[in-house]
DSSP file (Angstrom, degrees, kcal/mol; ACC not computed):
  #  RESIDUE AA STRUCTURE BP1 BP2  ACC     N-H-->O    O-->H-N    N-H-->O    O-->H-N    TCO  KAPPA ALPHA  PHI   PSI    X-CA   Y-CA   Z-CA
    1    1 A X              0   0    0      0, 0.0     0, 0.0     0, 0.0     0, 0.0   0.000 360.0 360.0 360.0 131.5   -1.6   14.7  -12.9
    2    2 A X        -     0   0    0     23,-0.1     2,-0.3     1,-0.1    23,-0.0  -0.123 360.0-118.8 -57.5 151.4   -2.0   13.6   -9.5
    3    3 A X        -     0   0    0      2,-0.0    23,-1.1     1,-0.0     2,-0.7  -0.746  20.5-140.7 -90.9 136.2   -1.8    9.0   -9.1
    4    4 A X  E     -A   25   0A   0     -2,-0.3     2,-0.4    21,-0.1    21,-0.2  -0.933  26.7-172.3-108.9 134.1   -5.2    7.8   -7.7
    5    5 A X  E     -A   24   0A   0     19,-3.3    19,-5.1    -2,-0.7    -2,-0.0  -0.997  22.1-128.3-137.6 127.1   -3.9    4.9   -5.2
    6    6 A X  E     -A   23   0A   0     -2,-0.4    17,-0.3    17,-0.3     2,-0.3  -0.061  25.1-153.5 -33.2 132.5   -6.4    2.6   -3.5
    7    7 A X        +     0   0    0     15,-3.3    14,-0.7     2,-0.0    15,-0.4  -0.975  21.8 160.8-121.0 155.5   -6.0    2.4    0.7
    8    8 A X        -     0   0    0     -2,-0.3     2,-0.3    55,-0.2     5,-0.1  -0.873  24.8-152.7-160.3-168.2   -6.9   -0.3    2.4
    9    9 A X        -     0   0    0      3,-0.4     3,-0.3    -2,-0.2    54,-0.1  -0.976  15.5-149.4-155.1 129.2   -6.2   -1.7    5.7
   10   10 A X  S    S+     0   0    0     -2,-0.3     4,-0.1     1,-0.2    53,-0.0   0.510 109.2  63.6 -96.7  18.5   -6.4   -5.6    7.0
   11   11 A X  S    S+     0   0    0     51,-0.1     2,-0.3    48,-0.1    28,-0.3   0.769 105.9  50.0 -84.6 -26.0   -7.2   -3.9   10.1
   12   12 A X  S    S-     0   0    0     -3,-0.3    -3,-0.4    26,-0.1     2,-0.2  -0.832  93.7 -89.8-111.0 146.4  -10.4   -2.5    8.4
   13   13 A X        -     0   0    0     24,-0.4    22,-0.1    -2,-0.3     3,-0.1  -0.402  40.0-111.6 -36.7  98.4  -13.1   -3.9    6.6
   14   14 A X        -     0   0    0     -2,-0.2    -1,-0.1     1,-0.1     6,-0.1  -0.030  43.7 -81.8 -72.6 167.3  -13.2   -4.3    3.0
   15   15 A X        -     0   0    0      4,-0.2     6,-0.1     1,-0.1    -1,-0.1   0.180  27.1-147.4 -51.2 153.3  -15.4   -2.5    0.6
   16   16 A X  S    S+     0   0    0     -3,-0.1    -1,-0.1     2,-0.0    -2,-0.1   0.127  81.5  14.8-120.5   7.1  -18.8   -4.4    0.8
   17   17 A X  S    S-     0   0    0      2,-0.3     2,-0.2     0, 0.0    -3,-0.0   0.263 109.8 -43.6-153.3 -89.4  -18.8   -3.1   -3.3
   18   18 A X  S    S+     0   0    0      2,-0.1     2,-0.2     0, 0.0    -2,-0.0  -0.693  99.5  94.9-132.3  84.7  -17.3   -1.9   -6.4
   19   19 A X  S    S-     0   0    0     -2,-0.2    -2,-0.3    13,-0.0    -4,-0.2  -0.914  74.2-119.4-170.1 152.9  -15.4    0.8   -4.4
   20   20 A X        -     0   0    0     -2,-0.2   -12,-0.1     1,-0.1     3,-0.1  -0.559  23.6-136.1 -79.0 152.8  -12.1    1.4   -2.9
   21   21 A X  S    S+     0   0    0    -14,-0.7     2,-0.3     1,-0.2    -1,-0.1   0.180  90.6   6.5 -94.5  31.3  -12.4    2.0    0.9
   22   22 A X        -     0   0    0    -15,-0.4   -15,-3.3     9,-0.2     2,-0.4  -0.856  62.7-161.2-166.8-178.4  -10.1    4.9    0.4
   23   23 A X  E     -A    6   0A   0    -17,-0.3     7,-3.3    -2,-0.3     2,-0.4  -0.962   8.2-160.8-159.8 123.7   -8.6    6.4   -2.4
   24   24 A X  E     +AB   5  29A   0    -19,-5.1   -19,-3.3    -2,-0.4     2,-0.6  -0.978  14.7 171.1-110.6 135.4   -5.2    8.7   -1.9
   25   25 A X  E >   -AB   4  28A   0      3,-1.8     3,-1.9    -2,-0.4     2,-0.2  -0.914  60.6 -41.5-153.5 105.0   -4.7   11.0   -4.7
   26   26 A X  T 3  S-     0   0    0    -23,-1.1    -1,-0.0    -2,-0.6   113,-0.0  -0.346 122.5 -23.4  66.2-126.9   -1.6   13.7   -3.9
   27   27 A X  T 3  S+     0   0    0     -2,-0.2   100,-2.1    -3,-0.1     2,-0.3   0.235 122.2  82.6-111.6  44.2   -1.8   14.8   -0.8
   28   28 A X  E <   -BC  25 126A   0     -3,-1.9    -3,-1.8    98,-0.2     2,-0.4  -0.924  55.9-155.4-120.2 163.8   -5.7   14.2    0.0
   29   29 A X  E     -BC  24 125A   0     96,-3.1    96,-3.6    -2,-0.3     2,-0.8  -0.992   2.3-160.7-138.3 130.0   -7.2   10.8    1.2
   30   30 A X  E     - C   0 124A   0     -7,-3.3     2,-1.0    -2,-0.4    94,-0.2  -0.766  11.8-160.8-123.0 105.9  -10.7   10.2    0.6
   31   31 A X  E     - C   0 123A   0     92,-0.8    92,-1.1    -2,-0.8     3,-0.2  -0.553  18.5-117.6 -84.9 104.6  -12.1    7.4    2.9
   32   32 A X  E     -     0   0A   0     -2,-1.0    89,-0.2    90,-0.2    -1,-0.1   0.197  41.9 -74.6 -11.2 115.4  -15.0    5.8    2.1
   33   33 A X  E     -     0   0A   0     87,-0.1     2,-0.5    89,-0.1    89,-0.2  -0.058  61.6-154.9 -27.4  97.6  -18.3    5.6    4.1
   34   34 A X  E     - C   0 121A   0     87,-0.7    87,-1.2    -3,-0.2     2,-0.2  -0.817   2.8-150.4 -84.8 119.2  -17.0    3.0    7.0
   35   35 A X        -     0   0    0     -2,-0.5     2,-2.4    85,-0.2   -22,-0.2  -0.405  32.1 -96.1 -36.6 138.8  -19.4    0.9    8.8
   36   36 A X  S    S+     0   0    0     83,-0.4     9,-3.0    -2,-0.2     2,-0.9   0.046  72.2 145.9 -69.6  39.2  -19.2   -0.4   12.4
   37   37 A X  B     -F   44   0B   0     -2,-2.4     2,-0.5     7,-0.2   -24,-0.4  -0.671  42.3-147.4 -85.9  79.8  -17.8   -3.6   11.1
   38   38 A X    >>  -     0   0    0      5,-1.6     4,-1.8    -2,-0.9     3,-1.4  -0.341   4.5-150.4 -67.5 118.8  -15.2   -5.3   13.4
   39   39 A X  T 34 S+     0   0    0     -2,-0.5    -1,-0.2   -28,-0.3   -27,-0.1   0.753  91.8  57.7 -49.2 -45.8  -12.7   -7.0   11.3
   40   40 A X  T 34 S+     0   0    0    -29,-0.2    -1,-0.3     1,-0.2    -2,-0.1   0.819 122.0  24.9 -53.1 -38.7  -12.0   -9.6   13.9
   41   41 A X  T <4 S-     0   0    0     -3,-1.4    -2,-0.2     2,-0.2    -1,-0.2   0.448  86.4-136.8-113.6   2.8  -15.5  -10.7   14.1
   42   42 A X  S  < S+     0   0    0     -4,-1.8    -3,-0.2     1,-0.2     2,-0.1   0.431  75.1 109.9  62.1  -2.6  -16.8   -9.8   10.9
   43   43 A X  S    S-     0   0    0     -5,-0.2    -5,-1.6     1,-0.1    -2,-0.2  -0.417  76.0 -86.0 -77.5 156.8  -19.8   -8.6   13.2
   44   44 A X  B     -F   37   0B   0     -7,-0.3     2,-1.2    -3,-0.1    -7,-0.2  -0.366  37.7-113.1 -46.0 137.7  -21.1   -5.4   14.1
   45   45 A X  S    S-     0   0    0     -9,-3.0    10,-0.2    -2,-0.2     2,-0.1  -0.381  70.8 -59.9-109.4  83.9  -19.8   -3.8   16.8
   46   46 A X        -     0   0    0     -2,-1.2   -10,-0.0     1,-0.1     0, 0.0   0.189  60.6 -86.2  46.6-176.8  -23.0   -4.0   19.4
   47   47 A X  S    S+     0   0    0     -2,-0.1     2,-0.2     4,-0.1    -1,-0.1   0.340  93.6  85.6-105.0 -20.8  -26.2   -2.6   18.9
   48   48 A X  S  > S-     0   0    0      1,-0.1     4,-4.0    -3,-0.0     5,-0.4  -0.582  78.1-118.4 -94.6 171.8  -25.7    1.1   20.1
   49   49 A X  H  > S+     0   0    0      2,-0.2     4,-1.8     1,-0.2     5,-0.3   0.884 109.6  58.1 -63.8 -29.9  -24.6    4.1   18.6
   50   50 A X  H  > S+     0   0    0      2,-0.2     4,-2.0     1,-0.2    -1,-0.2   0.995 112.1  40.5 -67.4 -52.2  -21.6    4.5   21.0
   51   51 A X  H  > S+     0   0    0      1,-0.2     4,-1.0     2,-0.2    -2,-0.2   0.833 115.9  48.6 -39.6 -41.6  -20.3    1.2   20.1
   52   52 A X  H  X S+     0   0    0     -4,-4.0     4,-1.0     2,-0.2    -1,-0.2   0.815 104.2  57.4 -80.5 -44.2  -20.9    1.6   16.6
   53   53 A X  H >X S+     0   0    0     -4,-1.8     4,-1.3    -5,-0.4     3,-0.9   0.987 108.5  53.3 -64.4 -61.4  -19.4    5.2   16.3
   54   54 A X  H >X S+     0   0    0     -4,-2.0     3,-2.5    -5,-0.3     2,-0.7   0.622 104.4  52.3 -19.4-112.3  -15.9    3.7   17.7
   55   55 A X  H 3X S+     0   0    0     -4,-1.0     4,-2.0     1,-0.3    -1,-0.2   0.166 109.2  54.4 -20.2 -36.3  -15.7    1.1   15.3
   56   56 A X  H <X S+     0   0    0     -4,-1.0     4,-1.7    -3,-0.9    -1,-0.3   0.765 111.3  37.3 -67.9 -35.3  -16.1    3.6   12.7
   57   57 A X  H <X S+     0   0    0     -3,-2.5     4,-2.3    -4,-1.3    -2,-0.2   0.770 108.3  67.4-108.5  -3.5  -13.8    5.7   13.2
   58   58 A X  H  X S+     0   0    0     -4,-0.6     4,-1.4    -5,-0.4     3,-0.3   0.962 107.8  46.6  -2.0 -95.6  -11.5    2.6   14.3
   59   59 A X  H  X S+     0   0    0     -4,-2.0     4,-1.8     1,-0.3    -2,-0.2   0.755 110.0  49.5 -24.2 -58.9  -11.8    1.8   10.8
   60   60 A X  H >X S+     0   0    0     -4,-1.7     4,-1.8     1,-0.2     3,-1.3   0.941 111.0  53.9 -60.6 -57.0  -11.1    5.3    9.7
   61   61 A X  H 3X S+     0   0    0     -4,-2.3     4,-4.3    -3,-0.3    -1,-0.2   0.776 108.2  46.2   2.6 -73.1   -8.2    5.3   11.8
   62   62 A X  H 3< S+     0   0    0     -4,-1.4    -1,-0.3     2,-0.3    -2,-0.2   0.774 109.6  49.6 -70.1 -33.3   -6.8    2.5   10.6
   63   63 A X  H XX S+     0   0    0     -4,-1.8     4,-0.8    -3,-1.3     3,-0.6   0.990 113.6  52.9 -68.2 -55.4   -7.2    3.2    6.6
   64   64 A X  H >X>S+     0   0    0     -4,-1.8     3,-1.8     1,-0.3     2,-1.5   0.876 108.9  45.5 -60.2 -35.9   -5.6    6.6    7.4
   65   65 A X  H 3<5S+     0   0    0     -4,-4.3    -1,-0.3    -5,-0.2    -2,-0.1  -0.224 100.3  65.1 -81.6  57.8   -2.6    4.9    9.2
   66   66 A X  H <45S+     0   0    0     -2,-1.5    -1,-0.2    -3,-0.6    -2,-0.2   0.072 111.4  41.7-152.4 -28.9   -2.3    2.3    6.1
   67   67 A X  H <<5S-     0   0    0     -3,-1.8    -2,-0.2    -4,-0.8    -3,-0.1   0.895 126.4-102.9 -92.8 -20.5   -1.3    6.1    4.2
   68   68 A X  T  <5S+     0   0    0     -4,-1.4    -3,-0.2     1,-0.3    -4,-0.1   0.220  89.0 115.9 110.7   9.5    1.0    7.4    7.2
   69   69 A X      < -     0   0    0     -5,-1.2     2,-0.3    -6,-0.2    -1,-0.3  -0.412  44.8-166.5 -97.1-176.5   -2.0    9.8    8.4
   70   70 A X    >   -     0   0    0     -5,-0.1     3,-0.8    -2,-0.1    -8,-0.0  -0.917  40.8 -79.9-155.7 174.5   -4.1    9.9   11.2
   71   71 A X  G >  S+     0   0    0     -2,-0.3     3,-0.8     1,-0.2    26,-0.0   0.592 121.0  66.0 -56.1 -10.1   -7.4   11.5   12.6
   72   72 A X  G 3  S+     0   0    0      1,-0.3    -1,-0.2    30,-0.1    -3,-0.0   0.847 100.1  48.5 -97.1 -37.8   -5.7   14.5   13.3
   73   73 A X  G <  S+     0   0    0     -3,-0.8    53,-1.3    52,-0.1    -1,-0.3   0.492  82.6 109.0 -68.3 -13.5   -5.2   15.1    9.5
   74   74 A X  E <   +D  125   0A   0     -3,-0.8    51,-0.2    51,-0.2     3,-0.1  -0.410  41.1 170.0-109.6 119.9   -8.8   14.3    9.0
   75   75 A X  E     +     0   0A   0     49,-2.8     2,-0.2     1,-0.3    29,-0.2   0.098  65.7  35.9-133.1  28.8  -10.8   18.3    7.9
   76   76 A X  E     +D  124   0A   0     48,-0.5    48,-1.9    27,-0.1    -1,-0.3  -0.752  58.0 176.8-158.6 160.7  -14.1   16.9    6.9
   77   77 A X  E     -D  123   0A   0     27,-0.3    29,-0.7    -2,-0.2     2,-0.5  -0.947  19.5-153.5-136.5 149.2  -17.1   13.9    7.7
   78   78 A X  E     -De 122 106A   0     44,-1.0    44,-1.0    -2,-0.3     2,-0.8  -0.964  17.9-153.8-108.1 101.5  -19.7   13.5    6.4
   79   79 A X  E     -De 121 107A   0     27,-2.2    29,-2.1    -2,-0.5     2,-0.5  -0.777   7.7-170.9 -85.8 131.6  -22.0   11.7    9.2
   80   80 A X  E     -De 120 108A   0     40,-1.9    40,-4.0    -2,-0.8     2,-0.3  -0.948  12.2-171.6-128.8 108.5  -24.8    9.6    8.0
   81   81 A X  E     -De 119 109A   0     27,-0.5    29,-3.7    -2,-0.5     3,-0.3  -0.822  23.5-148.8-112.4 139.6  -27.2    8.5   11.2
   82   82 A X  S    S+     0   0    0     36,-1.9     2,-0.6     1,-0.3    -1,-0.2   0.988  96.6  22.6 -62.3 -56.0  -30.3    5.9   11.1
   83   83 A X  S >  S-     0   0    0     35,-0.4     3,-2.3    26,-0.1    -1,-0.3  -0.900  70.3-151.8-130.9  85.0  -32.0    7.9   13.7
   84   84 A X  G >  S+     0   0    0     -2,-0.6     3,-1.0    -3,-0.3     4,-0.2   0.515  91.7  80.2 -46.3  -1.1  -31.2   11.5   14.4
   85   85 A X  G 3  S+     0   0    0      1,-0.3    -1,-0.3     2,-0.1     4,-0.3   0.443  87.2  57.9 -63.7  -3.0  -32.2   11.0   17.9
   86   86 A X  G <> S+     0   0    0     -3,-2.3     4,-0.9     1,-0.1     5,-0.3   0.391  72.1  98.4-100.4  10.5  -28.5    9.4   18.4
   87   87 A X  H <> S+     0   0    0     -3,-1.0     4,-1.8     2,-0.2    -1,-0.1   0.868  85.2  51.3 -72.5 -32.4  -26.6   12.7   17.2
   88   88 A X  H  4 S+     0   0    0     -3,-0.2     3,-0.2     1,-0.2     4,-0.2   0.993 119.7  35.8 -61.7 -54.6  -26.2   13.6   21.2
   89   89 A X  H  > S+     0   0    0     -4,-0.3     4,-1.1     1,-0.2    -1,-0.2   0.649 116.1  54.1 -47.2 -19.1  -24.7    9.7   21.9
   90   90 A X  H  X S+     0   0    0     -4,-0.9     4,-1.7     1,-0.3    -1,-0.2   0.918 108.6  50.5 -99.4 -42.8  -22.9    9.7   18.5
   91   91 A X  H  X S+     0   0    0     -4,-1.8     4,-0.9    -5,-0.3    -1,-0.3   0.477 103.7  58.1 -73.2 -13.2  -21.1   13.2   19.5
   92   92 A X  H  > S+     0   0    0     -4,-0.2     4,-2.1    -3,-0.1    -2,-0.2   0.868 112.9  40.1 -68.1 -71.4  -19.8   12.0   23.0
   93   93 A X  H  < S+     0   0    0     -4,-1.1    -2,-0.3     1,-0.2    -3,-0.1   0.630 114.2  53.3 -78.0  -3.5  -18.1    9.6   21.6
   94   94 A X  H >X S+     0   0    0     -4,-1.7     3,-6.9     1,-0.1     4,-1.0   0.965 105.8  57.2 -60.1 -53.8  -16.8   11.8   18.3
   95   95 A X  H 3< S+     0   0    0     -4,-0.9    -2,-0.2     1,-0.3     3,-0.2   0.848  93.2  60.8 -52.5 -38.0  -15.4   14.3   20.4
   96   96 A X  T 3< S+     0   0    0     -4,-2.1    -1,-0.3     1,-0.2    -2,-0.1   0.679 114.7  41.5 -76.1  -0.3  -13.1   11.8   22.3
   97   97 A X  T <4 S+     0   0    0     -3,-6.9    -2,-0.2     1,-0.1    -1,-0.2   0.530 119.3  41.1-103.8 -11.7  -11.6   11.3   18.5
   98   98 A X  S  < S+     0   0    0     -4,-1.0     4,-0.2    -3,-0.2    -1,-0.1  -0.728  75.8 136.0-122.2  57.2  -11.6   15.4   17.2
   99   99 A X        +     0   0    0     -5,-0.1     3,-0.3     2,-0.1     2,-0.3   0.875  69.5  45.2 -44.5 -75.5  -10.3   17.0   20.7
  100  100 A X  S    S-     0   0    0      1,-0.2    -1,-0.1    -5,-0.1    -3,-0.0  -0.647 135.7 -25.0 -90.5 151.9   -8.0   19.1   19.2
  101  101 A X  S    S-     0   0    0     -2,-0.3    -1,-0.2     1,-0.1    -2,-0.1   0.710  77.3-149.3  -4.4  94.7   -9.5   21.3   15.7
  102  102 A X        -     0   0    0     -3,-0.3     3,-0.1    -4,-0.2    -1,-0.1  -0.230  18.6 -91.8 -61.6 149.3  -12.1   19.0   14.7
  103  103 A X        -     0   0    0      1,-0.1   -28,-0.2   -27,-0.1    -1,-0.1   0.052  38.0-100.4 -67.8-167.5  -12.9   18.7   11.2
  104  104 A X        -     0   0    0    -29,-0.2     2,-0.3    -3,-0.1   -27,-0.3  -0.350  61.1-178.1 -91.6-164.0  -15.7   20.8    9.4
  105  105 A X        -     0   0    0    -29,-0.2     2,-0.2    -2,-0.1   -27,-0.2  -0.928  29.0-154.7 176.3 164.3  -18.6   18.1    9.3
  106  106 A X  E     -e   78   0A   0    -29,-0.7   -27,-2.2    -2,-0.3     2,-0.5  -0.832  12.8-149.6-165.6 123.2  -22.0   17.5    8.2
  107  107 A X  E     -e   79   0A   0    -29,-0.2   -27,-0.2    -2,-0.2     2,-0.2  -0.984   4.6-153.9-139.1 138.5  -24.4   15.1    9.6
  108  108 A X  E     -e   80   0A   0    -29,-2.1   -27,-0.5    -2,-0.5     2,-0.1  -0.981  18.2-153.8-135.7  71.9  -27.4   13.0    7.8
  109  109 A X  E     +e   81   0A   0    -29,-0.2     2,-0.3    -2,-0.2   -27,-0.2  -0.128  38.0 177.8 -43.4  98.0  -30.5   11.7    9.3
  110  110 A X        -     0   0    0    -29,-3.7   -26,-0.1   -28,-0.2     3,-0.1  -0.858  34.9-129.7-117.6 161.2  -30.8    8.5    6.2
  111  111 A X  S    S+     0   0    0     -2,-0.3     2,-0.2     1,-0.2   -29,-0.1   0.056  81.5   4.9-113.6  43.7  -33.6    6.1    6.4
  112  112 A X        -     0   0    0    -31,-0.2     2,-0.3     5,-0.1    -1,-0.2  -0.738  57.8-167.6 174.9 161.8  -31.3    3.0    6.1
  113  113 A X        -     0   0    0     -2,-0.2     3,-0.4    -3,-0.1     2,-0.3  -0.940  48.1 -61.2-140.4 173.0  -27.8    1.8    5.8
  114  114 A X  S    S-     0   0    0     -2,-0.3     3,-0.1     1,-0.2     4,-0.1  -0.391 112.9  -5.2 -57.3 113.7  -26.1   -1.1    5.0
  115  115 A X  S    S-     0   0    0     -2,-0.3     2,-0.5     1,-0.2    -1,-0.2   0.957 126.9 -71.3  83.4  55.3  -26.7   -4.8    7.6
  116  116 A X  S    S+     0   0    0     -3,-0.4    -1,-0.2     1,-0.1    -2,-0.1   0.406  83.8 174.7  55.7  10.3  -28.8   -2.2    9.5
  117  117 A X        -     0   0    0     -2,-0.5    -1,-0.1    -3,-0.1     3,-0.1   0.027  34.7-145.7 -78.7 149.6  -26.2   -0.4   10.8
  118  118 A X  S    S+     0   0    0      1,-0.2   -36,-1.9   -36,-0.1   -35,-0.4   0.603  81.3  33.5 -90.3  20.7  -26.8    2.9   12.9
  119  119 A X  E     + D   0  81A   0    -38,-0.2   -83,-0.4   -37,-0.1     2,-0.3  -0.982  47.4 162.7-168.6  83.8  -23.5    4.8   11.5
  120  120 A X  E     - D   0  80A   0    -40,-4.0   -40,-1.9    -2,-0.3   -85,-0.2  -0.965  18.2-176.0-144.2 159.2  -21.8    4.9    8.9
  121  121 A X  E     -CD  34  79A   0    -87,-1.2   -87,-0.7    -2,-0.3   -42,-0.2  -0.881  12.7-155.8-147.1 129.8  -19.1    7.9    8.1
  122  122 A X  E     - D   0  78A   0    -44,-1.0   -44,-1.0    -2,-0.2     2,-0.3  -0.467  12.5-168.3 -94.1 160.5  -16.7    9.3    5.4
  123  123 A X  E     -CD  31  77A   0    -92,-1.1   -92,-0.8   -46,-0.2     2,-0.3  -0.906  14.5-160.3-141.9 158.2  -13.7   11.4    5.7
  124  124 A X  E     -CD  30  76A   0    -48,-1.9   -49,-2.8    -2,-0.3   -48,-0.5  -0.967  24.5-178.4-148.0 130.7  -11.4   13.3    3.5
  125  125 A X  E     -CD  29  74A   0    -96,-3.6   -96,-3.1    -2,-0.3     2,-0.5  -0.888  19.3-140.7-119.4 147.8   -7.7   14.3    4.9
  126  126 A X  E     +C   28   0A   0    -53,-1.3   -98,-0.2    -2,-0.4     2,-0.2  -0.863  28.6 149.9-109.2 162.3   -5.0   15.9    4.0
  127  127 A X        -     0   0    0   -100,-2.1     2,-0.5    -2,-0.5    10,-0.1  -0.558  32.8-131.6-178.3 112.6   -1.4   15.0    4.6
  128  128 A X        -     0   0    0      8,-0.3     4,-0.1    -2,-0.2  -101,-0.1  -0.518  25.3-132.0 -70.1 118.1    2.1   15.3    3.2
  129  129 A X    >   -     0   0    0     -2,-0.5     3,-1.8     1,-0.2     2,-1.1  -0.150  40.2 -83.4 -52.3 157.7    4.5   12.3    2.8
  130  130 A X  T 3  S+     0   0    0      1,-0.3    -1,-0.2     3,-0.0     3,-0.1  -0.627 112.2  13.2 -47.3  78.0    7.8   12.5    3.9
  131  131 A X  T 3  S+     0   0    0     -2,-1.1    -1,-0.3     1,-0.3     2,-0.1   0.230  79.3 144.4  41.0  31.9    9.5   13.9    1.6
  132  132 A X    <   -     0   0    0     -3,-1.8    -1,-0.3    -4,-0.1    -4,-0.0  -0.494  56.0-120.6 -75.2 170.3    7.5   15.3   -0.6
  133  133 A X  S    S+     0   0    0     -2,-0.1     2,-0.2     2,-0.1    -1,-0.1   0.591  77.0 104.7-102.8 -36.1    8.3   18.6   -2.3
  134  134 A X  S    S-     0   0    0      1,-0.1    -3,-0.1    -5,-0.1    -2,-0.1  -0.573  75.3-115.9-102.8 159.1    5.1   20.5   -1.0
  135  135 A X    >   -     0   0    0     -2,-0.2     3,-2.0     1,-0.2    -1,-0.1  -0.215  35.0-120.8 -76.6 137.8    4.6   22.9    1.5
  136  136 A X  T 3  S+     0   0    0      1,-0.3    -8,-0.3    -8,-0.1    -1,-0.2   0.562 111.3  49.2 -60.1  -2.2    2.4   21.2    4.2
  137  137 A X  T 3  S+     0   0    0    -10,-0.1     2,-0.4    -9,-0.0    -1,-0.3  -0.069  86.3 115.2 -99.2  30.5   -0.4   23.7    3.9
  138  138 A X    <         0   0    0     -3,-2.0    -4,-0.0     1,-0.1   -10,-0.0  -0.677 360.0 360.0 -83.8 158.7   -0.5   23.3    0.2
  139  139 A X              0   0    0     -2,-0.4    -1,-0.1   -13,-0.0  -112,-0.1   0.659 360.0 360.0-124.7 360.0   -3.7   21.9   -1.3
């Protein structure tokens, strides 16, 4: 049976509950909904959706380099938007983090998030450690 091990990051924000903000179990990582939360200022980070989609996947970034991943390992999000009228803004500024095969996705028109935020998004990666035994396309 695969070990479920906590991630975290002190570069990212911690869980705002009784939840991990990631969770590695074999070779997947399942990252928590991340918020636009800068860690330096403990603020949001500004008041639009471009700012606030950086910061998030900042965050995601950062948990995933806390396993030895990155975004490029990253094959689904889930996005969760205050106001589907930002999906055009929110999607300039994805794209300039999923260039190369973007993950599959789904994105979620909610009528609130947590602090107000306009953003919030989860990931799930795969990725093999360094010396692990399995093939990198096993799953």
């Amino acid at each position: 049976m695969a070990q479920h091990v906590p991630v975290s990051s002190p570069l990212a924000p911690p869980a705002i509950g009784p939840y991990s903000p990631g969770v590695r179990v074999g070779n997947l990582i399942f990252i928590s909904g991340q918020l636009p939360i800068d860690i330096q200022t403990k603020k949001l980070a500004g008041a639009d959706i471009a700012s606030q989609t950086h910061q998030v996947l900042k965050n995601i970034s950062f948990l995933l380099e806390a396993t030895g991943a990155a975004l490029a390992n990253v094959v689904k999000t889930t996005v969760y938007l205050k106001n589907l009228e930002d999906f055009k803004a929110m999607n300039e500024v994805y794209a300039q983090y999923f260039v190369i095969n973007p993950p599959a996705r789904a994105t979620v028109e909610v009528a609130r998030l947590p602090y107000n935020c306009l953003i919030e998004i989860e990931a799930i990666a795969h990725h093999v450690r360094a010396g692990s035994a399995l093939d990198s396309n096993a799953f």
